[in-house]
N, C-alpha and C positions, 0 to 999 in steps of 0.2 A: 711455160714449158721449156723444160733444158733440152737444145736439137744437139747433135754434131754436126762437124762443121761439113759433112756430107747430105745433111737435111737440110740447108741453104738453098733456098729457091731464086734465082736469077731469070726476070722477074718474080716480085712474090705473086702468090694467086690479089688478083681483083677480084673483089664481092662488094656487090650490093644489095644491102637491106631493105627489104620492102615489109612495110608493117602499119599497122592504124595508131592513129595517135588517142586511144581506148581513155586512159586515163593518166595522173601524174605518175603514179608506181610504173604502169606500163612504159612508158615510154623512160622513164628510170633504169628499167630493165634492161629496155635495148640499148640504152646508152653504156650500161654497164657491160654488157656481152660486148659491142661494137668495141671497146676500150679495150679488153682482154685481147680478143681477135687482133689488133692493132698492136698489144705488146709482145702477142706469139707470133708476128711476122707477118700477118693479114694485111693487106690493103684494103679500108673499108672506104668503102662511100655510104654515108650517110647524110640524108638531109638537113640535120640539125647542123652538120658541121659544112656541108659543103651547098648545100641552097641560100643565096643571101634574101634579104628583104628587098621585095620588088624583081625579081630575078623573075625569069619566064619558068617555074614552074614544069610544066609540060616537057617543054625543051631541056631540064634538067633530069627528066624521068628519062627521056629519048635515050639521052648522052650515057645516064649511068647505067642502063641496061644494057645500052650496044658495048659498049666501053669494059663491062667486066665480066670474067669469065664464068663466074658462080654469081647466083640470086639467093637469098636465102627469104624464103615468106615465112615471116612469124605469124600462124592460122591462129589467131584469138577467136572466140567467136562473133565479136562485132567485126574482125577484118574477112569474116568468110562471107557476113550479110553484107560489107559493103560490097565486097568484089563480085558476088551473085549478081546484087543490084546497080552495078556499075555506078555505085556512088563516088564521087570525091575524087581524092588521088587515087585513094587502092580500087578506084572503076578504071583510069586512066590506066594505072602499072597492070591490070587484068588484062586488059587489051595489047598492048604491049607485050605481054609474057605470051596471052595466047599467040601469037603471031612466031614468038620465037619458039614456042613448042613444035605448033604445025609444019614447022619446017625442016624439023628433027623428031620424030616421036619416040626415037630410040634414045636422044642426050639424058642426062641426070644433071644437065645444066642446074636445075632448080632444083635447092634443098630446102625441104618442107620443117618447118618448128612449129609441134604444137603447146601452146601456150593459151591458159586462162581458157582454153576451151573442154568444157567438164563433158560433153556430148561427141566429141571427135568429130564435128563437125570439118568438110575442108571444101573449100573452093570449087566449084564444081569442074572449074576451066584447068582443076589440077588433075583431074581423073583419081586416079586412087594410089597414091603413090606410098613410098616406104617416109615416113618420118622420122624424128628425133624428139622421143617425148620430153618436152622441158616444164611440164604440168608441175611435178613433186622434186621439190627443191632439194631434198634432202638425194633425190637422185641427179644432182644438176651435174656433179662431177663426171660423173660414167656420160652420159648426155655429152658436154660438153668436149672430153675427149675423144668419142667417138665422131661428132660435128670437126676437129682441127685435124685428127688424120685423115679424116673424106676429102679437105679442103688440099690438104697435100698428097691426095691419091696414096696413100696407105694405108693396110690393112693395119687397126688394133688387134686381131687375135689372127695371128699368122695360121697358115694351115700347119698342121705336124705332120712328121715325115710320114711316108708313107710305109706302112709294119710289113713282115710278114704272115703270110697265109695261116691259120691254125694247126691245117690239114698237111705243113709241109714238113713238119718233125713228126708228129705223131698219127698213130691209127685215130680212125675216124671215130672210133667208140672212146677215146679219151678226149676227146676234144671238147665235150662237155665239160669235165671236170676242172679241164684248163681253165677254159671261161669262166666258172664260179670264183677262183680263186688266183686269178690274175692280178697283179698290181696296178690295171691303169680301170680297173671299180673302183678307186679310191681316188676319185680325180674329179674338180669341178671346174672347167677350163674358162667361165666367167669371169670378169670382173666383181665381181660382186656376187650375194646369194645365201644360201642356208643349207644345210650339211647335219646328217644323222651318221656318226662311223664308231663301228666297234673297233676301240683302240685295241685292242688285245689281238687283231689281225694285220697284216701288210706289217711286221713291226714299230706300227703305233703309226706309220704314218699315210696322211692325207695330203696330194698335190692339189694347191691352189692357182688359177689361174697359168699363164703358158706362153710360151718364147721368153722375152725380156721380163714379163714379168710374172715368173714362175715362185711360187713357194711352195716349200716342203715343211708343213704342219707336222710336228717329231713330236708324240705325247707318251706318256706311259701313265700306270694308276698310283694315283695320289689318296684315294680313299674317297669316300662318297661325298657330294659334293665339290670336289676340284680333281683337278687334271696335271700335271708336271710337262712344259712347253720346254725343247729343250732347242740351241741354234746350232745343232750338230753337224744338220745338212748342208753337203757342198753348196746350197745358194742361198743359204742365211748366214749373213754377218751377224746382226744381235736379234734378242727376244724382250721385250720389255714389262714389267706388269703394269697394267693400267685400273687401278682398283677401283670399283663401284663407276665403271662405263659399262652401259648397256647398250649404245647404239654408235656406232663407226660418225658420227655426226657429233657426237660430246669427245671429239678428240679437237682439239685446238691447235697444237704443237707433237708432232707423233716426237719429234728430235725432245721432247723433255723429260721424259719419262726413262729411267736410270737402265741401262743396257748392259751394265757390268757383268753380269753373272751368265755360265753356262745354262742355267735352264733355271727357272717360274714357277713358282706353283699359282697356278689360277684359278679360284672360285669361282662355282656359279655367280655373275652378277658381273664380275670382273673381264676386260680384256685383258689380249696378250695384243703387243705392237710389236709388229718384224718387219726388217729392214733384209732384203736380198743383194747380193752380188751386184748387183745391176743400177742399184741408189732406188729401187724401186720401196714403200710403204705399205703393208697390211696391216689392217685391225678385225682380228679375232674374236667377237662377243660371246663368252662361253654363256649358254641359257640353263644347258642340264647335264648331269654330268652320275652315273652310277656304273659300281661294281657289280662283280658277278654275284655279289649276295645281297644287294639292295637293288637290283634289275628286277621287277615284276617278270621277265622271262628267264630270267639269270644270264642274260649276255650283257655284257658290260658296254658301255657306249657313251659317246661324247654329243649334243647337239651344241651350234654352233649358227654363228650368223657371220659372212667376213665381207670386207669389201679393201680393195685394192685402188691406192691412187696411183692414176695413170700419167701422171706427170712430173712423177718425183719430188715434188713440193711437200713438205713438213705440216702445212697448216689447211691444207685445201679439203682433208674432210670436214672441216668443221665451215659450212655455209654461211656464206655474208649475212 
């Protein structure tokens, strides 16, 4: 993750991972996530790297829970049967966490990952808390960003400002009409998601996601079947075509795909890849795409699948 140099944490957050050692991909996993955490500024404790052979065990459960300020439990479902049945280590770190819950019941000390657990199963000693679904790899990105600004006490979707009243320019009987045909219906303030817009309203455009990483989706009619993506808007730099992607996961390298021209024409089947003001990445999966005389109701409209990396990187929709 690219920070400025005002996102420097003097100490960084300490975290340590508590997780069952399920299988070889599992514990693959956490090694990998532990590693990432480690290059985005994370101080990790983990036991593969800091427990030696013959080490007192126990005593290093003690140490790395008093010791850091976040836990994170990866809830597989073998680690929620261990820690139910106080098996093993994760019986040991169960006791241990409950202890430091009880004496806070208001912390968010402990963040919850669930992982390999198809039932949502969670610890019982966790009570019912908010998690990080890290189950669908293909969502590991959003997951994963939202997990390192918690870790740094930021919000990923900033609040927006606060608007004016409807009722403060106009009589109360237009205020309906306002609201149908407002410009901020045309907004899906996610990272990620699926979108039905008739381009031939708000002039073609659709806002994506918001704060830093806002896009403004500019289309007009191409004719049945594709759409014209154009980088007009103040916080698009380019627009890309990406031909025959269907899924924000078959992007590899979003920086490869040729940015030269004002505006795309994009086919159903095809993406569009936009780059915003801010170094921020979207990809745009256009699904369907008709005019006002190939519309089954004759309104014309765009569907759309898009997702946003949250960390500026070129190649991180496309999953390890």
């Amino acid at each position: 993750m690219v920070m400025a140099a005002s996102d420097v944490s003097f100490p960084p957050p300490r975290v340590f991972i508590s997780y069952s050692w399920d299988n070889d991909d599992h514990m693959a996993w956490v090694l990998q996530l532990a590693t990432r955490l480690v290059g985005n500024g994370i101080d990790v404790v983990l036991d593969r790297w800091d427990a030696y052979l013959g080490a007192d065990l126990p005593l290093f459960m003690e140490q790395a829970v008093s010791s850091s300020s976040r836990v994170l439990v990866v809830a597989t479902s073998q680690y929620s049967e261990k820690a139910d049945a106080a098996k093993g280590g994760v019986g040991y770190e169960r006791r241990l966490l409950t202890v430091d819950i009880m004496k806070d019941l208001t912390s968010d000390r402990i963040i919850t990952l669930l992982r390999n657990n198809p039932t949502s199963v969670l610890p019982r000693f966790l009570g019912a808390p908010i998690y990080l679904d890290f189950r669908d790899d293909d969502d590991y990105e959003t997951q994963y960003a939202e997990l390192i600004h918690n870790l740094y006490g930021r919000k990923i979707l900033p609040r927006p400002p606060l608007g004016l009243s409807p009722f403060a320019a106009v009589p109360a009987e237009e205020v309906p009409s306002i609201l149908r045909h407002e410009a901020a219906r045309y907004a899906s303030p996610s990272l990620s998601g699926a979108a039905v817009f008739d381009y031939s309203n708000n002039d073609g455009k659709y806002t994506l996601g918001s704060g830093d990483m806002v896009f403004t989706l500019k289309t007009s009619n191409s004719g049945p079947g594709s759409i014209y993506v154009y980088n007009d808007p103040d916080n698009i730099v380019t627009v890309a075509l990406a031909m025959n992607v269907r899924t924000p996961s078959e992007v590899e390298d979003a920086s490869m795909y040729d940015a030269s021209s004002r505006v795309r024409t994009i086919c159903v089947g095809d993406a569009a890849i936009l780059r915003n003001r801010n170094g921020y990445w979207a990809v745009v999966c256009i699904d369907e795409v008709h005019t006002r005389e190939s519309s089954p109701d004759g309104k014309p409209f765009v569907r759309f699948r898009y997702a946003i990396q949250p960390d500026r990187t070129v190649n991180a929709f496309h999953p390890e």
